[in-house]
N, CA, C, O and CB atoms as a CASP TS submission, in Angstrom:
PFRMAT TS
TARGET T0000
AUTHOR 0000-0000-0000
METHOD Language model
MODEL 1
PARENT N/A
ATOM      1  N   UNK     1       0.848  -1.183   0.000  1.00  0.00           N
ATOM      2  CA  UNK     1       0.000   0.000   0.000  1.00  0.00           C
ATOM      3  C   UNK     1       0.886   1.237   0.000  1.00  0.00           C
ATOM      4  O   UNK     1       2.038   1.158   0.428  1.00  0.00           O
ATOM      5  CB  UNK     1      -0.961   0.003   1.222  1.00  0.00           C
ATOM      6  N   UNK     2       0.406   2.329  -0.448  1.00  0.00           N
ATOM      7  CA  UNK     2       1.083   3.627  -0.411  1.00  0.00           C
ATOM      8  C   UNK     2       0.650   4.199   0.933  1.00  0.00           C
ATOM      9  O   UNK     2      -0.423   4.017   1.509  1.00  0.00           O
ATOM     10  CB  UNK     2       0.697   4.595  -1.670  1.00  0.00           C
ATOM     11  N   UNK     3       2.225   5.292   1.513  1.00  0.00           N
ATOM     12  CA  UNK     3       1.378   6.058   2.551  1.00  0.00           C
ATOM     13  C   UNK     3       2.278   6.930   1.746  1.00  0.00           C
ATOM     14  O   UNK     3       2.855   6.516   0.741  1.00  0.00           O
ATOM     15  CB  UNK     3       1.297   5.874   4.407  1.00  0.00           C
ATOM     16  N   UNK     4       2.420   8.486   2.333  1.00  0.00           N
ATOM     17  CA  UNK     4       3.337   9.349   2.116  1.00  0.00           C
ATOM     18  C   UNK     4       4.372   9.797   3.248  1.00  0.00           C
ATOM     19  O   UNK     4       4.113  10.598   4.147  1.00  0.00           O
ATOM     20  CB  UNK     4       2.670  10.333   1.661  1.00  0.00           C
ATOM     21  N   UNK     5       5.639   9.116   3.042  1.00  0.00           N
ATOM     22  CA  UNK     5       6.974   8.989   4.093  1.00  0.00           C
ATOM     23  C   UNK     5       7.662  10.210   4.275  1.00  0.00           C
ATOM     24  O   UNK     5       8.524  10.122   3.400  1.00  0.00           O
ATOM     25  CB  UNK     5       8.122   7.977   3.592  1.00  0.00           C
ATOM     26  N   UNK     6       7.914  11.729   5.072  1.00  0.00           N
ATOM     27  CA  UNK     6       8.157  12.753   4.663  1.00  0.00           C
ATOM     28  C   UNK     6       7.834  13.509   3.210  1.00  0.00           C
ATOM     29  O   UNK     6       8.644  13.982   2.413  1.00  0.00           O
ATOM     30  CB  UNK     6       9.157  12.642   4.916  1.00  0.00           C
ATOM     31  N   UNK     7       6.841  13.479   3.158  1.00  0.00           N
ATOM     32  CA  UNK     7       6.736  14.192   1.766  1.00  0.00           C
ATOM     33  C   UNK     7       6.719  13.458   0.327  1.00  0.00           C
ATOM     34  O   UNK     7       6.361  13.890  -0.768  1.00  0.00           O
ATOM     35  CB  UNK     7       7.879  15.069   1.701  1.00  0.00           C
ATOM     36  N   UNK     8       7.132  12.439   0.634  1.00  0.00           N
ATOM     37  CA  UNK     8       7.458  11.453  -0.710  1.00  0.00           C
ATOM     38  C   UNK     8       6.556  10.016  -0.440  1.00  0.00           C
ATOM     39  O   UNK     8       6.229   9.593   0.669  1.00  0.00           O
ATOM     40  CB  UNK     8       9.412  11.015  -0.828  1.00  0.00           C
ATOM     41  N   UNK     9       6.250   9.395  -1.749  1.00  0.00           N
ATOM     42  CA  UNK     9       5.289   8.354  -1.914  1.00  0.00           C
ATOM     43  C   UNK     9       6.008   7.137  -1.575  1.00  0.00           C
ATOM     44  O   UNK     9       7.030   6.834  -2.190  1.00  0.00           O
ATOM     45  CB  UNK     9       4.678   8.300  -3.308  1.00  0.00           C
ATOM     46  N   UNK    10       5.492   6.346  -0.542  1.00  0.00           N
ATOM     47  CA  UNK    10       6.476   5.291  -0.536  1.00  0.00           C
ATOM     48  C   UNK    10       5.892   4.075  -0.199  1.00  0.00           C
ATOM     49  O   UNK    10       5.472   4.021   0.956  1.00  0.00           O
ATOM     50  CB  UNK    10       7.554   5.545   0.342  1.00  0.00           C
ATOM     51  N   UNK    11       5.704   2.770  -1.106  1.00  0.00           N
ATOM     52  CA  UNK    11       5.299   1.466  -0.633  1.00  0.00           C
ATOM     53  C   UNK    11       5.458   0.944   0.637  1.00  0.00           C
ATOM     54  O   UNK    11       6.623   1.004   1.031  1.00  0.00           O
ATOM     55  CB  UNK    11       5.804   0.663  -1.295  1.00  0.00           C
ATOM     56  N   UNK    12       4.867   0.575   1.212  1.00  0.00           N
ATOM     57  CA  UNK    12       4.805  -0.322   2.200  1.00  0.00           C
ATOM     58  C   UNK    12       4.006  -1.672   2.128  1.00  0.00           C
ATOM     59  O   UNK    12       3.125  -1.768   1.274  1.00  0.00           O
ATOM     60  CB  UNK    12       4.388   0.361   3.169  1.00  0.00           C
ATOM     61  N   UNK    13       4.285  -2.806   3.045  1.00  0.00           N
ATOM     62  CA  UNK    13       3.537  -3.843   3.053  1.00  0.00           C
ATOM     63  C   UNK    13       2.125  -3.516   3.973  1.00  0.00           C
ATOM     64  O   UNK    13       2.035  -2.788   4.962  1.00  0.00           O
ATOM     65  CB  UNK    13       4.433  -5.004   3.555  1.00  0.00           C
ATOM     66  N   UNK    14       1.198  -4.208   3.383  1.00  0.00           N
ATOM     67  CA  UNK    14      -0.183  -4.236   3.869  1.00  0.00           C
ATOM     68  C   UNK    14      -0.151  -4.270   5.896  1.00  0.00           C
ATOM     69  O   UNK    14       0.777  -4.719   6.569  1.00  0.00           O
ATOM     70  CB  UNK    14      -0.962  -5.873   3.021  1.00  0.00           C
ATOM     71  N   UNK    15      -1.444  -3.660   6.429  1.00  0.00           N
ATOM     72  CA  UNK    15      -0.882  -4.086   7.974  1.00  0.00           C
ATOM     73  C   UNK    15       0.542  -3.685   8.393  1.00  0.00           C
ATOM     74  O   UNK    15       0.839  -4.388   9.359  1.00  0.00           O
ATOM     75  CB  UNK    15      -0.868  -5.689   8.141  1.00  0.00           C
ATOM     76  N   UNK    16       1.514  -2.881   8.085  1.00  0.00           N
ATOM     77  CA  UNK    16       2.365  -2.257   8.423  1.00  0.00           C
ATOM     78  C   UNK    16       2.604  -1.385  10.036  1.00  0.00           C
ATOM     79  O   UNK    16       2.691  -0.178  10.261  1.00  0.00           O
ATOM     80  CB  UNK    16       2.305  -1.622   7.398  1.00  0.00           C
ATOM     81  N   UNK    17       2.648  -2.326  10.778  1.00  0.00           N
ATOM     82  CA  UNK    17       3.309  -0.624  12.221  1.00  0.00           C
ATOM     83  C   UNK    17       4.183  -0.108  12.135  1.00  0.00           C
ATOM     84  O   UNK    17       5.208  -0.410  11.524  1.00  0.00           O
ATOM     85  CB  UNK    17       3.730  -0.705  13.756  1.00  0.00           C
ATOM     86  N   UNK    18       3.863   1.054  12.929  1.00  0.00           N
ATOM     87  CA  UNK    18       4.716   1.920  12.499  1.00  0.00           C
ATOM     88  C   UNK    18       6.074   1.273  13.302  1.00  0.00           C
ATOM     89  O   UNK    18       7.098   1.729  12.793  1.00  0.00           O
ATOM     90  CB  UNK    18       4.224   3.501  12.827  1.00  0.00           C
ATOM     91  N   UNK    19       6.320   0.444  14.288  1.00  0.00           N
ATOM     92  CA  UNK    19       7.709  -0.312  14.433  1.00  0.00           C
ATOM     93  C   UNK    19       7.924  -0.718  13.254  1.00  0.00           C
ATOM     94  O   UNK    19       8.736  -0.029  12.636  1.00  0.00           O
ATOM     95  CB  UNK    19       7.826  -1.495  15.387  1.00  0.00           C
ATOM     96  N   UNK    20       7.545  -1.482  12.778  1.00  0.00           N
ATOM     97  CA  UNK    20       7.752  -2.291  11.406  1.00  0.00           C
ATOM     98  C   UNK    20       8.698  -1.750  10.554  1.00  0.00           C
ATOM     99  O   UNK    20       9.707  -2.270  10.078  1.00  0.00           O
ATOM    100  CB  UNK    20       6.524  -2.390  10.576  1.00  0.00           C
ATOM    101  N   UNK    21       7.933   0.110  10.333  1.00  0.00           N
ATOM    102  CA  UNK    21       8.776   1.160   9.523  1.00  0.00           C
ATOM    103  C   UNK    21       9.834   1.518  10.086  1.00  0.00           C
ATOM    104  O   UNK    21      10.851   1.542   9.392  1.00  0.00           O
ATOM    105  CB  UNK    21       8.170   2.339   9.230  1.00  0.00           C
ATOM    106  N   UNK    22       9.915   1.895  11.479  1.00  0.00           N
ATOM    107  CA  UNK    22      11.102   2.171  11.607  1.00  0.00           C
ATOM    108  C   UNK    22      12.834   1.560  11.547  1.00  0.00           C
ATOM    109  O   UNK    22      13.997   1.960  11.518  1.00  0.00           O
ATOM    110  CB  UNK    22      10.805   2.489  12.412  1.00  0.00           C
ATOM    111  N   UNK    23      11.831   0.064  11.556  1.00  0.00           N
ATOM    112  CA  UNK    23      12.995  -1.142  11.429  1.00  0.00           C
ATOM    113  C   UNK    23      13.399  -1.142  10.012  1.00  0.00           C
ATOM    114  O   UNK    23      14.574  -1.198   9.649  1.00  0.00           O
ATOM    115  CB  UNK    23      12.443  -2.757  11.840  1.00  0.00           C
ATOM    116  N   UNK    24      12.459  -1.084   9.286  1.00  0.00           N
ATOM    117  CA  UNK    24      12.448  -1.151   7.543  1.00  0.00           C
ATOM    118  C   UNK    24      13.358  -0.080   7.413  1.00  0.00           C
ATOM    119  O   UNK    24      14.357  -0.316   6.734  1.00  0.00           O
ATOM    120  CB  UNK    24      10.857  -0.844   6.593  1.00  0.00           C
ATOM    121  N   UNK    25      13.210   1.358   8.046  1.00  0.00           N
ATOM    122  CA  UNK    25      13.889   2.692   7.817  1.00  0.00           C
ATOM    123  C   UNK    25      15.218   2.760   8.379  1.00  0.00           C
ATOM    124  O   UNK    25      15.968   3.732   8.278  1.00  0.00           O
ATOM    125  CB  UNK    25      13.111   3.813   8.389  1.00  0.00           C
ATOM    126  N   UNK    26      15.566   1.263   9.204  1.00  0.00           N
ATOM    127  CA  UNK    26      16.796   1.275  10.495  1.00  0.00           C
ATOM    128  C   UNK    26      17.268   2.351  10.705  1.00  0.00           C
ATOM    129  O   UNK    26      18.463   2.612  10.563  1.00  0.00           O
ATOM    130  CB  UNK    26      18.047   0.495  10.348  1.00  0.00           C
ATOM    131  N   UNK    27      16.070   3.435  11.215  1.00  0.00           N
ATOM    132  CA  UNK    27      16.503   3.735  12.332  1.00  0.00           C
ATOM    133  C   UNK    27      17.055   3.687  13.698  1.00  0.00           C
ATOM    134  O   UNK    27      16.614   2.728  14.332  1.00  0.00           O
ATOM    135  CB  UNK    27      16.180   3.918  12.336  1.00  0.00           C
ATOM    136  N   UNK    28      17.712   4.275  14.209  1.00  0.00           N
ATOM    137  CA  UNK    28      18.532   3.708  15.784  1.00  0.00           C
ATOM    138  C   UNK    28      18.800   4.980  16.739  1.00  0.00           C
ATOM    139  O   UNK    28      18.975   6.122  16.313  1.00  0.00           O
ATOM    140  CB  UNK    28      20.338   2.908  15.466  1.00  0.00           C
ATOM    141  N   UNK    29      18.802   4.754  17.552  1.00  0.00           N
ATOM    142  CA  UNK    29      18.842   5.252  18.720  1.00  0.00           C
ATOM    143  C   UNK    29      16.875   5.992  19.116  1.00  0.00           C
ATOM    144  O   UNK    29      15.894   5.899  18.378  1.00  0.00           O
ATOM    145  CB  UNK    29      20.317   6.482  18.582  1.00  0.00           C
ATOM    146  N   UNK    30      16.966   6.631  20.460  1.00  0.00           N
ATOM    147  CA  UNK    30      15.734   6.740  20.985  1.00  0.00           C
ATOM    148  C   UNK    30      15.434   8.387  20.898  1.00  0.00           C
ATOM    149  O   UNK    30      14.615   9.056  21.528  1.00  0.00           O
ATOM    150  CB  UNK    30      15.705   6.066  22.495  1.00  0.00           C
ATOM    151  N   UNK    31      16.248   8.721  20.045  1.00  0.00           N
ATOM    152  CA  UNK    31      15.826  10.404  19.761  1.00  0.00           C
ATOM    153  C   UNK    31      15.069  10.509  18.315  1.00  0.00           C
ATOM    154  O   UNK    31      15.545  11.149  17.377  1.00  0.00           O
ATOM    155  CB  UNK    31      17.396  11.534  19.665  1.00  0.00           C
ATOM    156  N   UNK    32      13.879   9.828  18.255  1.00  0.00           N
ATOM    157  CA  UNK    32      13.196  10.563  16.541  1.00  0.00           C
ATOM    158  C   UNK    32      11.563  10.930  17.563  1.00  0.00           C
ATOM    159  O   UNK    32      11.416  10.945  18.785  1.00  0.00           O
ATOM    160  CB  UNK    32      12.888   8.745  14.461  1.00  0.00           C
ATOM    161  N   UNK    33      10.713  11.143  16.627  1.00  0.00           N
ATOM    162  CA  UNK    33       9.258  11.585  16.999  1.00  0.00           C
ATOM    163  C   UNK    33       8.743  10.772  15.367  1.00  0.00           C
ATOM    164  O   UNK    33       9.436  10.689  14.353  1.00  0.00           O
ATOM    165  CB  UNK    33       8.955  13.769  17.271  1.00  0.00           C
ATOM    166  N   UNK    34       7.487  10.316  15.549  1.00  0.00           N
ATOM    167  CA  UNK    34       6.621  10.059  14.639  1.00  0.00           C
ATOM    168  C   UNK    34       5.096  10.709  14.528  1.00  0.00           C
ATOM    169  O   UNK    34       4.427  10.956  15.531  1.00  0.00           O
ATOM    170  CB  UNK    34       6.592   8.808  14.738  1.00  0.00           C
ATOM    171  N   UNK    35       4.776  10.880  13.574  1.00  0.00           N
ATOM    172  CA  UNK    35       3.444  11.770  13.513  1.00  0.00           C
ATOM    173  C   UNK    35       3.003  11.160  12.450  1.00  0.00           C
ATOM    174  O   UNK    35       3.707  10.834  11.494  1.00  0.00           O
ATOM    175  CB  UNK    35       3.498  13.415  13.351  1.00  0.00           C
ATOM    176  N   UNK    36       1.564  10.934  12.585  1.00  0.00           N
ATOM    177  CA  UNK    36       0.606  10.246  11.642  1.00  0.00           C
ATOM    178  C   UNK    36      -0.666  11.194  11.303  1.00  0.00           C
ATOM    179  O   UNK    36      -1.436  11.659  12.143  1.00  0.00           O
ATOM    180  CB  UNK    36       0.091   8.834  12.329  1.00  0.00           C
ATOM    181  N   UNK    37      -0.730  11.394   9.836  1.00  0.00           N
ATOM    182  CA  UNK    37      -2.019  12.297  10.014  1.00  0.00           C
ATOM    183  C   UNK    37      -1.819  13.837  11.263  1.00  0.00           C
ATOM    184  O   UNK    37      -2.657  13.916  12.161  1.00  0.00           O
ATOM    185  CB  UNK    37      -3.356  11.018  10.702  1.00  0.00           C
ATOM    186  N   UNK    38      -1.080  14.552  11.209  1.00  0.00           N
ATOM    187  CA  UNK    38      -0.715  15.329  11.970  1.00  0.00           C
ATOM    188  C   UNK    38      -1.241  15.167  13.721  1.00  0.00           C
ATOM    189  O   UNK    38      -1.714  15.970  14.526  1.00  0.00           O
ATOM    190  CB  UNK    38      -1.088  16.463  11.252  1.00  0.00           C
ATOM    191  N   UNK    39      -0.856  13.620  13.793  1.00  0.00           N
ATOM    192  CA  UNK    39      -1.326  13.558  15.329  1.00  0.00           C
ATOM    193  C   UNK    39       0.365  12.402  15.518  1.00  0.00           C
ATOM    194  O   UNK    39       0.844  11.609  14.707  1.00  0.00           O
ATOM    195  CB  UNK    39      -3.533  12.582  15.721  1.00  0.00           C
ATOM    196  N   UNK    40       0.867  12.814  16.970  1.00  0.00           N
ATOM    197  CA  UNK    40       2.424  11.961  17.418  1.00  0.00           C
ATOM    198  C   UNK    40       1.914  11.184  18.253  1.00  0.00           C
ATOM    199  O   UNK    40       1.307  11.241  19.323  1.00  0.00           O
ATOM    200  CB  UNK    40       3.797  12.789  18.179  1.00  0.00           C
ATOM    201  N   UNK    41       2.426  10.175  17.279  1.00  0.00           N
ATOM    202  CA  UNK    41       2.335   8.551  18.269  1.00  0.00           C
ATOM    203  C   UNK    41       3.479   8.101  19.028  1.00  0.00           C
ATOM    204  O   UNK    41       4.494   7.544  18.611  1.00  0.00           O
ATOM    205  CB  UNK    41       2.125   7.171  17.315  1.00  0.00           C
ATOM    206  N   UNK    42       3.043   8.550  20.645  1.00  0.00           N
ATOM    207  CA  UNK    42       4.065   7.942  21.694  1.00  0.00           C
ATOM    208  C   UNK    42       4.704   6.522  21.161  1.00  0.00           C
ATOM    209  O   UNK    42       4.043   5.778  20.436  1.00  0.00           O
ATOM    210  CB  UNK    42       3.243   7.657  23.198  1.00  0.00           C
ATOM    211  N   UNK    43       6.078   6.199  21.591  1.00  0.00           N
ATOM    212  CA  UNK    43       6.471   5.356  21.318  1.00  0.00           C
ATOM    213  C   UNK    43       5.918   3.766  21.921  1.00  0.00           C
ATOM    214  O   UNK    43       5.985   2.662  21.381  1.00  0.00           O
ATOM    215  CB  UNK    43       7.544   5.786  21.473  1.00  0.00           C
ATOM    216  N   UNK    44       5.393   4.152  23.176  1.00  0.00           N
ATOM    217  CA  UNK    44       4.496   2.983  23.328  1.00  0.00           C
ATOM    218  C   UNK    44       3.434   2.453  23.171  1.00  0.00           C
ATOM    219  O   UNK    44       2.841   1.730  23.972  1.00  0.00           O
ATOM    220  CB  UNK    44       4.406   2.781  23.946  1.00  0.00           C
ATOM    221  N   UNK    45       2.959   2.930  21.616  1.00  0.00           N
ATOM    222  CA  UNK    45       2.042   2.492  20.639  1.00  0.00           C
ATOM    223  C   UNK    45       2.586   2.264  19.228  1.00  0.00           C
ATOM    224  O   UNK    45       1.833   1.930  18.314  1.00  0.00           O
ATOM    225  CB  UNK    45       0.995   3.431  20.586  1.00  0.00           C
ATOM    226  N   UNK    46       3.709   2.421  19.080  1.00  0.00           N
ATOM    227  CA  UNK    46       4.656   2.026  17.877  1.00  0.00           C
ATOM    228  C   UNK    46       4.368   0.517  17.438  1.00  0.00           C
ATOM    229  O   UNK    46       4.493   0.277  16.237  1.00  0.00           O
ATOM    230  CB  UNK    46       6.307   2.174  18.330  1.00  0.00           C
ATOM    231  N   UNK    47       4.148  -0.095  17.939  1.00  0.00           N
ATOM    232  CA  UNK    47       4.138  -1.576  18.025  1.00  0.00           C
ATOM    233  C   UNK    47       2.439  -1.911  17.248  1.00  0.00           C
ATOM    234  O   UNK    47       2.217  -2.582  16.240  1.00  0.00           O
ATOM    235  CB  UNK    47       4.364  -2.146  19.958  1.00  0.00           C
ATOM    236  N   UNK    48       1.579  -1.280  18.008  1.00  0.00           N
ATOM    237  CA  UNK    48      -0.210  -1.522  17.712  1.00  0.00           C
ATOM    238  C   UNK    48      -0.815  -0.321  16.937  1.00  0.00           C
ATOM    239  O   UNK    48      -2.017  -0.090  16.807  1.00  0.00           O
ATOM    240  CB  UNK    48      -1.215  -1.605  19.300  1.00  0.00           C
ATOM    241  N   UNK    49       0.135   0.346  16.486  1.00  0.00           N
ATOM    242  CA  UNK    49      -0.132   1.300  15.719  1.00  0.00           C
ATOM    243  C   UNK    49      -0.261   0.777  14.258  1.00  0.00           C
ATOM    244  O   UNK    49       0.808   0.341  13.831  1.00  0.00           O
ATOM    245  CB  UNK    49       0.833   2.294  15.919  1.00  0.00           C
ATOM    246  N   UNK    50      -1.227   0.716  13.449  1.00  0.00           N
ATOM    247  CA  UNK    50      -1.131   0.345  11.799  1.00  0.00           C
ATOM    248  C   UNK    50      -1.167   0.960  10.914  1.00  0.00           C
ATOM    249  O   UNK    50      -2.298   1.428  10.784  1.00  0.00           O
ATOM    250  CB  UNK    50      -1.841  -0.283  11.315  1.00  0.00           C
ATOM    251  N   UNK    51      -0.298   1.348   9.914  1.00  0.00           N
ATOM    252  CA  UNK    51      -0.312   2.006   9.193  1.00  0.00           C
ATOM    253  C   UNK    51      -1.520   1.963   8.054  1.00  0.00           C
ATOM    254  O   UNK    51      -1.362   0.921   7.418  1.00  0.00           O
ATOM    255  CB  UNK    51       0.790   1.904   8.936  1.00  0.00           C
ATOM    256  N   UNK    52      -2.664   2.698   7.556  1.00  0.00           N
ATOM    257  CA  UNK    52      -3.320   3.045   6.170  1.00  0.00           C
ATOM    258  C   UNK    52      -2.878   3.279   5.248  1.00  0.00           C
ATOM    259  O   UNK    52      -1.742   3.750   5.205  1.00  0.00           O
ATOM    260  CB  UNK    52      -3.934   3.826   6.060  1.00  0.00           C
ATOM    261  N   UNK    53      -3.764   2.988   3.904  1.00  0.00           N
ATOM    262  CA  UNK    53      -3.637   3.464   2.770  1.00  0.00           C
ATOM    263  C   UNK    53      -3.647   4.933   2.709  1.00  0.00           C
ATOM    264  O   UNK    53      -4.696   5.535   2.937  1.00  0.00           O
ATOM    265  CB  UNK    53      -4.513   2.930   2.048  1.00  0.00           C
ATOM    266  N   UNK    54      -2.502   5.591   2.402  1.00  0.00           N
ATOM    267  CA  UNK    54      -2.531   7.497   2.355  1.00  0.00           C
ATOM    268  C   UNK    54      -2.208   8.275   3.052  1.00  0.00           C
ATOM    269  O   UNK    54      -2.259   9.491   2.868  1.00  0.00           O
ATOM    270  CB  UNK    54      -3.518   8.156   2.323  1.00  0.00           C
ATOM    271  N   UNK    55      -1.566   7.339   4.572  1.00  0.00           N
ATOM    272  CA  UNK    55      -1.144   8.311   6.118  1.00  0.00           C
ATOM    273  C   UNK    55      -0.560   8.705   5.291  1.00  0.00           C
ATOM    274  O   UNK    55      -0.360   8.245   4.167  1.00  0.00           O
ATOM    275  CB  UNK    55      -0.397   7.920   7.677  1.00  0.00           C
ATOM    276  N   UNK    56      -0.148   9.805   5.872  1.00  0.00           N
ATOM    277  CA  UNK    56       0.541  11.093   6.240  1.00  0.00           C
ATOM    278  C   UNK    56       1.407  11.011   6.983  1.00  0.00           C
ATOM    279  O   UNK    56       1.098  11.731   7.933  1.00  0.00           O
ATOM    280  CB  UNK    56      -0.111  11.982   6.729  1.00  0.00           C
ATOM    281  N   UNK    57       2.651  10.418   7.213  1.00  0.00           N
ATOM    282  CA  UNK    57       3.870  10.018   7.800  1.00  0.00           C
ATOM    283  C   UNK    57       5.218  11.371   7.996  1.00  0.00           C
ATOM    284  O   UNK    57       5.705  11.974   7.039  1.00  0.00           O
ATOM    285  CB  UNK    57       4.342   8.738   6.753  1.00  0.00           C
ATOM    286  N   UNK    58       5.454  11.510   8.913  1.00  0.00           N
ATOM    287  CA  UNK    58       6.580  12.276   9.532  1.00  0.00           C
ATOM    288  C   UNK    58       7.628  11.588  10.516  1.00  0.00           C
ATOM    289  O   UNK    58       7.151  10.686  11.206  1.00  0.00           O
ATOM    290  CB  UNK    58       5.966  13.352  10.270  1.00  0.00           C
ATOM    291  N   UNK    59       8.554  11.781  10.635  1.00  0.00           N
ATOM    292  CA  UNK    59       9.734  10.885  10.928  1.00  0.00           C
ATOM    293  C   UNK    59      10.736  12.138  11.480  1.00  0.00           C
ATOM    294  O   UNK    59      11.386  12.700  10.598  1.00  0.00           O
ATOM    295  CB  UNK    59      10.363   9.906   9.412  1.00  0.00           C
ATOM    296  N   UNK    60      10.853  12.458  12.408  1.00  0.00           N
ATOM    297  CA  UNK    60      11.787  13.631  12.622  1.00  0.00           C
ATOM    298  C   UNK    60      12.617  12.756  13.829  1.00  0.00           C
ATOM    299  O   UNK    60      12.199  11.920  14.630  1.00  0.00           O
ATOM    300  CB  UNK    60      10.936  15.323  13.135  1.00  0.00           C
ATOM    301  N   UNK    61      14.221  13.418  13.561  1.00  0.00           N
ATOM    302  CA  UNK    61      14.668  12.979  14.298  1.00  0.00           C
ATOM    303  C   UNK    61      15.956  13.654  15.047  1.00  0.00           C
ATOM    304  O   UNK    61      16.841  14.082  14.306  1.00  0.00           O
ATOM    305  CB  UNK    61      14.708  12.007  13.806  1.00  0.00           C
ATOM    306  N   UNK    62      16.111  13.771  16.323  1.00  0.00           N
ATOM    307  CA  UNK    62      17.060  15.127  17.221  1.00  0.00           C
ATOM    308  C   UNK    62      18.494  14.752  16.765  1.00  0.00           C
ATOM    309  O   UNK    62      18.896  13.589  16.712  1.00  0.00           O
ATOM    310  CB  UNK    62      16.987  15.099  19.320  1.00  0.00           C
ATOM    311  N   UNK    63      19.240  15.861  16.435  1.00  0.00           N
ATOM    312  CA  UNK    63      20.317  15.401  16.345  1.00  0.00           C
ATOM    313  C   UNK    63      21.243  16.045  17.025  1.00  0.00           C
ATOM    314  O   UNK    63      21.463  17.202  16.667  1.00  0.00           O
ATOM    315  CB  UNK    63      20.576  15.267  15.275  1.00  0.00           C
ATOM    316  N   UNK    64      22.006  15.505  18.138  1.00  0.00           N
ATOM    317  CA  UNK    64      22.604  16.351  18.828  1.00  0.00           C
ATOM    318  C   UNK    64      23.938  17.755  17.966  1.00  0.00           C
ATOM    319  O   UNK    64      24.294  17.770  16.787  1.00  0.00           O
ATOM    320  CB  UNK    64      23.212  15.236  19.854  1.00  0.00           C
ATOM    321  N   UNK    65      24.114  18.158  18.427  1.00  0.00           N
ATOM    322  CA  UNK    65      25.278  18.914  17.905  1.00  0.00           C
ATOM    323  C   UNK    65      26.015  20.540  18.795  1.00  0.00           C
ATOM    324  O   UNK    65      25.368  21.008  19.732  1.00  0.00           O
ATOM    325  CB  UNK    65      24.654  19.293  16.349  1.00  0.00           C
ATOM    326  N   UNK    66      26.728  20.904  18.561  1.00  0.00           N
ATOM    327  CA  UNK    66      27.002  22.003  19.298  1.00  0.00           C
ATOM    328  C   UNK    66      28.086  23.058  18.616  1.00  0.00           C
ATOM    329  O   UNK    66      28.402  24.089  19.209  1.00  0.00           O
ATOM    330  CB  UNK    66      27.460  21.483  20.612  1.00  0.00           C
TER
END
């Protein structure tokens, strides 16, 4: 199914969580935020969270620096 991944169109498998994506995206470490449909899903719904046909996906992530 399609959702839209920052701004851009991007396949995913059917029934997708959003863990799922972030593993798919290997991401790492515990500094990003996710937002679906302009609403942020705590990380302890990452897991039972399912992705739709057409979310609206945001992926931001802190990066330290100085």
């Amino acid at each position: 199914m399609q959702i839209i991944l920052n701004g851009e169109s991007r396949q995913v498998e059917e029934a997708c969580s959003v863990s799922e994506l972030i593993a798919c995206l290997e991401i790492t470490g515990k500094r990003y935020a996710v937002e679906i449909n302009q609403q942020i899903i705590p990380k302890s719904r990452h897991q039972q969270t399912l992705l739709a046909a057409q979310d609206c996906v945001e992926i931001v992530q802190a990066i330290g620096g100085g």
